[in-house]
C-alpha positions as CSV (number, residue, x, y, z in Angstrom):
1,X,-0.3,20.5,-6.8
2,X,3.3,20.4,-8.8
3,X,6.0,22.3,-7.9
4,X,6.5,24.0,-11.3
5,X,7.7,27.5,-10.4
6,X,9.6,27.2,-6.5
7,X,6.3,25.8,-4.7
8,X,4.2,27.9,-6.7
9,X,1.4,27.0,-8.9
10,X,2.0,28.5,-12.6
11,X,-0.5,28.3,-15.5
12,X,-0.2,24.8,-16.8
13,X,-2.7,22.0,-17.0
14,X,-1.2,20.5,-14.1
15,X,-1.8,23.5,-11.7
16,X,-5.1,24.6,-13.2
17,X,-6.5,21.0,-12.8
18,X,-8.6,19.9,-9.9
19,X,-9.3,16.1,-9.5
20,X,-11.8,14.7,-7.1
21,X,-13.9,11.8,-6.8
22,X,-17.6,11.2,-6.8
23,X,-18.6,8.3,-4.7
24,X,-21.7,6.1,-6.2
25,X,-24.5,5.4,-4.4
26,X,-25.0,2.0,-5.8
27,X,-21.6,0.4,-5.5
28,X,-19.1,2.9,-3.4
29,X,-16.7,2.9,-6.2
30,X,-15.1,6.6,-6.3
31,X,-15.1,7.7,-9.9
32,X,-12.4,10.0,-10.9
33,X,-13.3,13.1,-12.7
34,X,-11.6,16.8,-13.1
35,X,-12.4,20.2,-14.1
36,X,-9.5,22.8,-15.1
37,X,-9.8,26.2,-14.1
38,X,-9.2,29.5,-16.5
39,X,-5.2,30.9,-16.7
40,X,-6.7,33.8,-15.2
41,X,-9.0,32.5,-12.6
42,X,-6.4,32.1,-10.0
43,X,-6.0,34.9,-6.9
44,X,-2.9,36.8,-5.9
45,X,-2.8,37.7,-1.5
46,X,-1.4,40.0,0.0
47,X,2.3,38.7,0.0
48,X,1.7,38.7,-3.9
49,X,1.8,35.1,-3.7
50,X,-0.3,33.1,-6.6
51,X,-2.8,30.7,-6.2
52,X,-6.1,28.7,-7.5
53,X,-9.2,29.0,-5.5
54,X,-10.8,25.4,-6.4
55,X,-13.8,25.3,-4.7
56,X,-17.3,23.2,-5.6
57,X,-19.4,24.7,-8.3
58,X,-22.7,24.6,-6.4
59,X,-23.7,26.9,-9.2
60,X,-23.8,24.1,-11.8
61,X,-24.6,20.7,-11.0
62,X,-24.2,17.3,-13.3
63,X,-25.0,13.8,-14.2
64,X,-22.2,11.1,-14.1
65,X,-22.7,7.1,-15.2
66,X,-20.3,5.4,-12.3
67,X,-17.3,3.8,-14.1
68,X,-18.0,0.4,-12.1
69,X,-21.8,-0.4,-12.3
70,X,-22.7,2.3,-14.6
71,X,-25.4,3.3,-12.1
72,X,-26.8,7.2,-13.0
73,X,-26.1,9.7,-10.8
74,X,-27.5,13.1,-11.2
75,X,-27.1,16.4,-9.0
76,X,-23.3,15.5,-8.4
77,X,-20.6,18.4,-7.6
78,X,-19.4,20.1,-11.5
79,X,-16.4,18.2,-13.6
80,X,-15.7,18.5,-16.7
81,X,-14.2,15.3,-17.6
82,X,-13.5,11.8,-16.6
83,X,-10.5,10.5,-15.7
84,X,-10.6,7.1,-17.1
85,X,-6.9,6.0,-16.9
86,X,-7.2,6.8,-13.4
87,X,-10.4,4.8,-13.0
88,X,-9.0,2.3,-14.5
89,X,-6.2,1.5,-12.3
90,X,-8.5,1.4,-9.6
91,X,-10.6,-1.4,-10.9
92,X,-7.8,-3.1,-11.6
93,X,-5.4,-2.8,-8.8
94,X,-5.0,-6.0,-7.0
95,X,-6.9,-6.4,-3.4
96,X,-6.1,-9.0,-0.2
97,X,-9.2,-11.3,0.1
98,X,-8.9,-11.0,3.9
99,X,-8.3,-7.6,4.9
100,X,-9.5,-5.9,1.0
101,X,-6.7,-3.9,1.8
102,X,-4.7,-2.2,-2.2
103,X,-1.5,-0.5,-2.8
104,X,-3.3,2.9,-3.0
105,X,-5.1,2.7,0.2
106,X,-1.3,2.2,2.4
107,X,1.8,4.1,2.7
108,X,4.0,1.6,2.7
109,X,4.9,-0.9,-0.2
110,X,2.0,-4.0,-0.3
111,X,3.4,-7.2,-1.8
112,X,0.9,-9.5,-2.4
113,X,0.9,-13.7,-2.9
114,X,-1.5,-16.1,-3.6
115,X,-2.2,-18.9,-1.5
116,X,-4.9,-21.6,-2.5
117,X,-6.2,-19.6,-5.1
118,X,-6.9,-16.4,-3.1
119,X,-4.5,-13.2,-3.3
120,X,-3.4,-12.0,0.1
121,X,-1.0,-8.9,1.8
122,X,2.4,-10.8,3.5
123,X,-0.2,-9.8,6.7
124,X,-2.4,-12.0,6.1
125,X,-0.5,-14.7,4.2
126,X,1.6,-14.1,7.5
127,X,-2.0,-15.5,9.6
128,X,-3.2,-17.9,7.4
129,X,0.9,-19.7,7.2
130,X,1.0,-20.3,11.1
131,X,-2.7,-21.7,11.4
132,X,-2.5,-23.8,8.6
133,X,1.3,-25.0,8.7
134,X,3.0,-26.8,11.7
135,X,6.0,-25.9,13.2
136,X,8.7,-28.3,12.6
137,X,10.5,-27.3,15.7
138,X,12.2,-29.1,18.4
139,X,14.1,-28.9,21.7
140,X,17.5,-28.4,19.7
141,X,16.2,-26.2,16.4
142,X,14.2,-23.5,16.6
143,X,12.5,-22.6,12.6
144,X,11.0,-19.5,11.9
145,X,8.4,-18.7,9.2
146,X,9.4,-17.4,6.0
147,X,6.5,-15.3,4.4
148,X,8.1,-15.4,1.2
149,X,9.0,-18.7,0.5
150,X,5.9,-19.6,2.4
151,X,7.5,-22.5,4.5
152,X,9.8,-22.5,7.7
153,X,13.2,-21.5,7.8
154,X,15.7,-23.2,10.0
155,X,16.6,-20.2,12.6
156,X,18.6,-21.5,15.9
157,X,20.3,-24.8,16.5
158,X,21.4,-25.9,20.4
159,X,25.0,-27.1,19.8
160,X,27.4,-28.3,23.0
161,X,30.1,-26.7,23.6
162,X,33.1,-29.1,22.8
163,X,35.8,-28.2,25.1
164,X,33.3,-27.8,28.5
165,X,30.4,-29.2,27.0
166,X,27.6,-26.2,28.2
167,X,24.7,-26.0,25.0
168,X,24.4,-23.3,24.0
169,X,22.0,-21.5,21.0
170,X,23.5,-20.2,17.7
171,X,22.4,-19.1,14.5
172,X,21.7,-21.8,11.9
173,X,24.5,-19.9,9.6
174,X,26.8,-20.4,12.7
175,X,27.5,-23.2,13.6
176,X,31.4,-23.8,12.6
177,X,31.7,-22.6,16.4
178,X,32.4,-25.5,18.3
179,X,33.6,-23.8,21.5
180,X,31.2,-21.3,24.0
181,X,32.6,-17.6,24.0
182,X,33.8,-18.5,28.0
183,X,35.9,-21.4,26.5
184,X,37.2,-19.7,23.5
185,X,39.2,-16.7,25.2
186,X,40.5,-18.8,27.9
């Protein structure tokens, strides 16, 4: 519900609209639909405080066509219209052939790539990278998988110490340091 007036609902679309979805018995899509209630039909408490009761209209029941299949549906909870645009990003939103997992369904940020013609989440990609690709590395480099660029990423490298000669691991973008820490302050 919008913040329009401090928290409050007012009387605009936006706070008179309810939107829910109806599931289809067919398919499972949830189709999208809304009903708006009257200006007036909303309740004040006790504390004077203004809200709108939206409950289901068991009073009045409805046939819906599911916006996927177009499987008929009758004796569904009451709407008054369909909210295609909404719909419409549904059936269109990207999903991981993996996991099936969209950028509605999770909180966080999804990027998806594609990897031998299939879409997957950086998860997955992740899963499929480390069974599929070898690991170039060795007793003196360490790599490290790079989701992004999907191929490893050079990490650590052992480098000897020049002055007492100990090995030693450093970072791949450090390795200008050619004496151990011990070495260096003496």
């Amino acid at each position: 519900m919008p913040n329009c007036e401090w928290g409050k609902p007012c009387t605009c679309i936006d706070c008179r609209t309810k939107i829910f979805s109806i599931p289809c018995n067919s398919c499972g899509f949830d189709t999208t639909v809304s009903y708006e209630m009257s200006p007036d039909g909303g309740n004040t408490d006790r504390k004077g405080i203004f809200s709108y009761d939206f409950q289901e209209r068991i009073d009045k029941s409805s046939e819906i066509d599911c916006y996927k299949c177009g499987h008929h549906m009758t004796g569904v909870s009451y709407y008054e219209k369909i909210e295609e645009r909404r719909n419409e990003m549904k059936l269109n939103e990207k999903a991981c052939a993996e996991c099936g997992i969209r950028k509605s369904e999770s909180i966080s940020i999804i990027q998806y790539r594609e990897w031998k013609n299939e879409i997957l989440c950086l998860c997955c990609l992740e899963k499929k990278l480390i069974v599929e690709l070898p690991n170039p590395s060795t007793d003196d480099e360490k790599f490290k998988l790079d989701v992004k660029s999907m191929k490893y990423v050079l990490d650590k490298v052992m480098i000897p110490c020049i002055t007492c000669g100990r090995k030693r691991w450093l970072k791949a973008d450090n390795q200008w340091k050619k004496q151990c820490v011990n070495c260096y302050k003496k």
